[in-house]
C-alpha positions as CSV (number, residue, x, y, z in Angstrom):
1,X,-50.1,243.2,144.5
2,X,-51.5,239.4,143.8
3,X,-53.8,238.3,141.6
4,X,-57.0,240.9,141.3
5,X,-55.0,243.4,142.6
6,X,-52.6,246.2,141.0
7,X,-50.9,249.2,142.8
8,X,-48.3,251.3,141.6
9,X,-45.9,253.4,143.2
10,X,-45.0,256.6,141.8
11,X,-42.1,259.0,143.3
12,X,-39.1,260.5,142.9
13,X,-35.9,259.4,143.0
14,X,-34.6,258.5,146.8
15,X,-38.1,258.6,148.0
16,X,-37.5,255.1,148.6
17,X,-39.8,253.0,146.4
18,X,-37.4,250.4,146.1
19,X,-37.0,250.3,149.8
20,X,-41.1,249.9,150.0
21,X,-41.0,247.0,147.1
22,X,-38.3,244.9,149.1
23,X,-40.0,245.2,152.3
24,X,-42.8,243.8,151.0
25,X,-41.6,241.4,149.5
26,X,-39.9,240.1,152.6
27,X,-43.0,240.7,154.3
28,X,-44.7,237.9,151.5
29,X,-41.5,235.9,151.7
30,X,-42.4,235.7,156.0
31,X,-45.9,235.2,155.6
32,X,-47.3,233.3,152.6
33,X,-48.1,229.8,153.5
34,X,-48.9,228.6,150.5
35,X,-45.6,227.0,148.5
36,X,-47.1,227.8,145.5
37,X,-48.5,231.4,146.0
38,X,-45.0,232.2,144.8
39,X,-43.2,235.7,144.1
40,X,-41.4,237.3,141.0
41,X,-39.2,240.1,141.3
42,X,-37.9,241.6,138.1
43,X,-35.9,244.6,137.6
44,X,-34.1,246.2,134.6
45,X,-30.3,245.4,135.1
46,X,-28.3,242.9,136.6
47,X,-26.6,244.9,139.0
48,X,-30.6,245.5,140.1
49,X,-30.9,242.1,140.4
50,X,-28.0,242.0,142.7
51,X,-28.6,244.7,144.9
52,X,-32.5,243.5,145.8
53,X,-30.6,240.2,146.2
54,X,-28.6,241.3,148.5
55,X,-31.4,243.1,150.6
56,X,-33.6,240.7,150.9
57,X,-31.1,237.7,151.4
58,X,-29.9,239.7,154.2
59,X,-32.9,240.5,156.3
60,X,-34.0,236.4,155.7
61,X,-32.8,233.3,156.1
62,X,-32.5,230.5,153.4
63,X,-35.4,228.2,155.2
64,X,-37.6,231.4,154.5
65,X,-36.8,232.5,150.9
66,X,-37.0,228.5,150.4
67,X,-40.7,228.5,151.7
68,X,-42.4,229.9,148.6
69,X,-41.4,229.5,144.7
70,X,-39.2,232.9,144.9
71,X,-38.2,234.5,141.3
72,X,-35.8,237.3,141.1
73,X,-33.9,238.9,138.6
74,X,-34.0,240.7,135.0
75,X,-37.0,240.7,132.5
76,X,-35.0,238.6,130.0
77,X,-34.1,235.9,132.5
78,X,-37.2,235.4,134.2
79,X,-39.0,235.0,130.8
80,X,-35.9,232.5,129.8
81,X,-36.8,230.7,133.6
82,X,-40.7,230.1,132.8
83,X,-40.4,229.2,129.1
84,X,-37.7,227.0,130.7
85,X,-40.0,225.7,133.3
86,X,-43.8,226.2,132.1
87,X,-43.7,226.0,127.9
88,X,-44.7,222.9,126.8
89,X,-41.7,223.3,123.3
90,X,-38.5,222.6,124.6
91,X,-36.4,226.1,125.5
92,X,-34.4,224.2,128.5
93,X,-31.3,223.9,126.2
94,X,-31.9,227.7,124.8
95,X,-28.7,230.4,125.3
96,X,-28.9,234.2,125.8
97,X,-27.3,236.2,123.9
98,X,-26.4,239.2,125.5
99,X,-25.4,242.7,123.9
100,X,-22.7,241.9,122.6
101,X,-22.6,238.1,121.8
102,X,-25.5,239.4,119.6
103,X,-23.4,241.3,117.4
104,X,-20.5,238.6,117.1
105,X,-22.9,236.0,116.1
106,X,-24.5,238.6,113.6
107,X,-21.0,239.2,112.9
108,X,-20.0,235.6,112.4
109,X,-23.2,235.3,110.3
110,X,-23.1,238.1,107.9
111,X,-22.4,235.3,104.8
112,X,-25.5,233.8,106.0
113,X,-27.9,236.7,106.1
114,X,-26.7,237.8,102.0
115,X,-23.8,240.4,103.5
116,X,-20.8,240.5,101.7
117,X,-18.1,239.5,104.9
118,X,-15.6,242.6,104.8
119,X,-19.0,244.3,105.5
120,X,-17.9,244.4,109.5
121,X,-18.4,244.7,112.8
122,X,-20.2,248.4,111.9
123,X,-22.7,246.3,109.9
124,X,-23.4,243.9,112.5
125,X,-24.1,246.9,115.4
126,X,-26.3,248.2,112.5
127,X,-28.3,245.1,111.6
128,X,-28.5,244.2,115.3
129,X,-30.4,247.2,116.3
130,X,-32.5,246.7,113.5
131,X,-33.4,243.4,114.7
132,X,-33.8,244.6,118.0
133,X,-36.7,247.5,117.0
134,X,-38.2,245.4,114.7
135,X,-38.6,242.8,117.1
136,X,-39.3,245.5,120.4
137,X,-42.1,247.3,118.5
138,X,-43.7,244.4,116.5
139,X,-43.0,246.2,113.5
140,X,-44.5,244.2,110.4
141,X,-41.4,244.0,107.5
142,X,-44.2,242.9,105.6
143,X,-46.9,245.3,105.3
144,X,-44.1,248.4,105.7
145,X,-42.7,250.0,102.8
146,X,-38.8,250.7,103.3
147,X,-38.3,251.3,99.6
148,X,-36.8,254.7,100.7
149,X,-33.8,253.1,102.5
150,X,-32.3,250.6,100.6
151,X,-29.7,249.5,103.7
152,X,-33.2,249.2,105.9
153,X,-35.1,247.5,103.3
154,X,-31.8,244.9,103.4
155,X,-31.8,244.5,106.7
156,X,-35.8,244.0,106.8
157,X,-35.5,241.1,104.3
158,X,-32.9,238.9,106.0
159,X,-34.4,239.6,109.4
160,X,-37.0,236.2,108.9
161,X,-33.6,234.2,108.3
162,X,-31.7,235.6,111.4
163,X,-34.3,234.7,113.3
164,X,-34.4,231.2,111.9
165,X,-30.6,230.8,112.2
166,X,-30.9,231.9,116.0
167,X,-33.5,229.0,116.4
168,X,-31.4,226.7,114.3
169,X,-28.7,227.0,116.8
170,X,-31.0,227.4,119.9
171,X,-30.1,230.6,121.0
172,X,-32.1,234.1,121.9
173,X,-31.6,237.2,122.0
174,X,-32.5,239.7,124.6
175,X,-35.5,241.0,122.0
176,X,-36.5,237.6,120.4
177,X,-37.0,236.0,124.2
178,X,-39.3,238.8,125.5
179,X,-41.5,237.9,122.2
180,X,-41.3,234.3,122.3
181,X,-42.4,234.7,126.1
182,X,-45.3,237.4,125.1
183,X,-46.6,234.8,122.1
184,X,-46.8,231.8,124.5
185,X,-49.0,233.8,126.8
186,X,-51.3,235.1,124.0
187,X,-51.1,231.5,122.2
188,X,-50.7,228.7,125.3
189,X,-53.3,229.0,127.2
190,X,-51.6,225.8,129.5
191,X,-48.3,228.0,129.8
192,X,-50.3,230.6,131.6
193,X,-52.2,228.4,133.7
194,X,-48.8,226.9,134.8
195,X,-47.9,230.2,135.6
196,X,-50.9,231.0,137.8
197,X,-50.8,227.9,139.6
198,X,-47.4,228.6,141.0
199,X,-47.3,232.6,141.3
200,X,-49.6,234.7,142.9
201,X,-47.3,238.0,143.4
202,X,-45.3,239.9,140.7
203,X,-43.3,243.0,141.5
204,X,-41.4,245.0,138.9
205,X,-39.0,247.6,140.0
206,X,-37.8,250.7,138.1
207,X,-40.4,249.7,135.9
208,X,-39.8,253.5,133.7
209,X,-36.6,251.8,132.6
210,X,-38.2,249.0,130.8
């Protein structure tokens, strides 16, 4: 699984592919001598996150995970980490929005975005998955004709704004950070070489889920 190389395991559930990913990764996390032939290790949930945590951090000790640079965790915080780390603009002062926050700040921002406010928290869940697709499946507001649905065509039109008020404040959201990630790969070619120079292994687990 490094660089030139791709395998995939496919199973069923409690035919232990997790159990196979870990080991390996311990078995990297042992051997690698090279610092900078680092390891990621992304996963879908937090709880995930924990659990290969916890099973690796109990089979090494910290001198060992310490050897190598070592990622773990969910999709949306390793791509905050390397923009944090790697991106030559400035995302070390960024927040997260999660789920929910999403939806309050929408919420909180519903003047903003040309939404009367007694409009509500059901407006907010509404424009927020809106958002979310149109950001998830690189949907183009401006070449799409929503004429049909007037609350989508809305929604469409103050989605450029949200998206500057979110970098106004210097904040992402769990969609807008997997794109800003995915455009500074395509666009930096330094942010990738970064990348390179300090991982050589990336693992992703339940990768069905994402």
């Amino acid at each position: 699984m490094g660089i030139g190389k791709t395998e995939m395991i496919l199973a069923g559930p409690g035919t232990g592919k997790t159990t196979t990913l870990v080991n390996r990764v311990i078995e990297l996390l042992r051997s690698v001598k090279d610092k900078n032939q680092g390891i990621i290790l992304c996963t879908f949930t937090r709880k995930a996150t924990e659990e290969l945590t916890q099973r690796i951090y109990s089979k090494l000790s910290m001198a060992e995970v310490n050897r190598v640079n070592f990622l773990i965790g969910t999709i949306h915080s390793i791509c905050y980490e390397l923009l944090s780390r790697y991106s030559n603009n400035d995302y070390s002062d960024y927040s997260v929005l999660a789920e929910g926050e999403q939806i309050h700040f929408i919420h909180s921002k519903l003047k903003n975005l040309g939404y009367p406010t007694e409009k509500g928290w059901a407006t907010s869940e509404d424009l927020a998955a809106i958002f979310n697709k149109i950001n998830d499946q690189e949907i183009d507001i401006n070449n799409t004709d929503f004429s049909s649905d007037d609350d989508i065509q809305l929604a469409c039109n103050a989605y450029p704004l949200y998206r500057r008020i979110l970098e106004r404040f210097r904040l992402f959201d769990f969609a807008s950070i997997q794109s800003t990630f995915l455009s500074e790969i395509q666009s930096n070619p330094s942010f990738k070489e970064k990348i390179a120079a300090d991982f050589s292994f990336f693992f992703v687990d339940e990768y069905q889920d994402i």
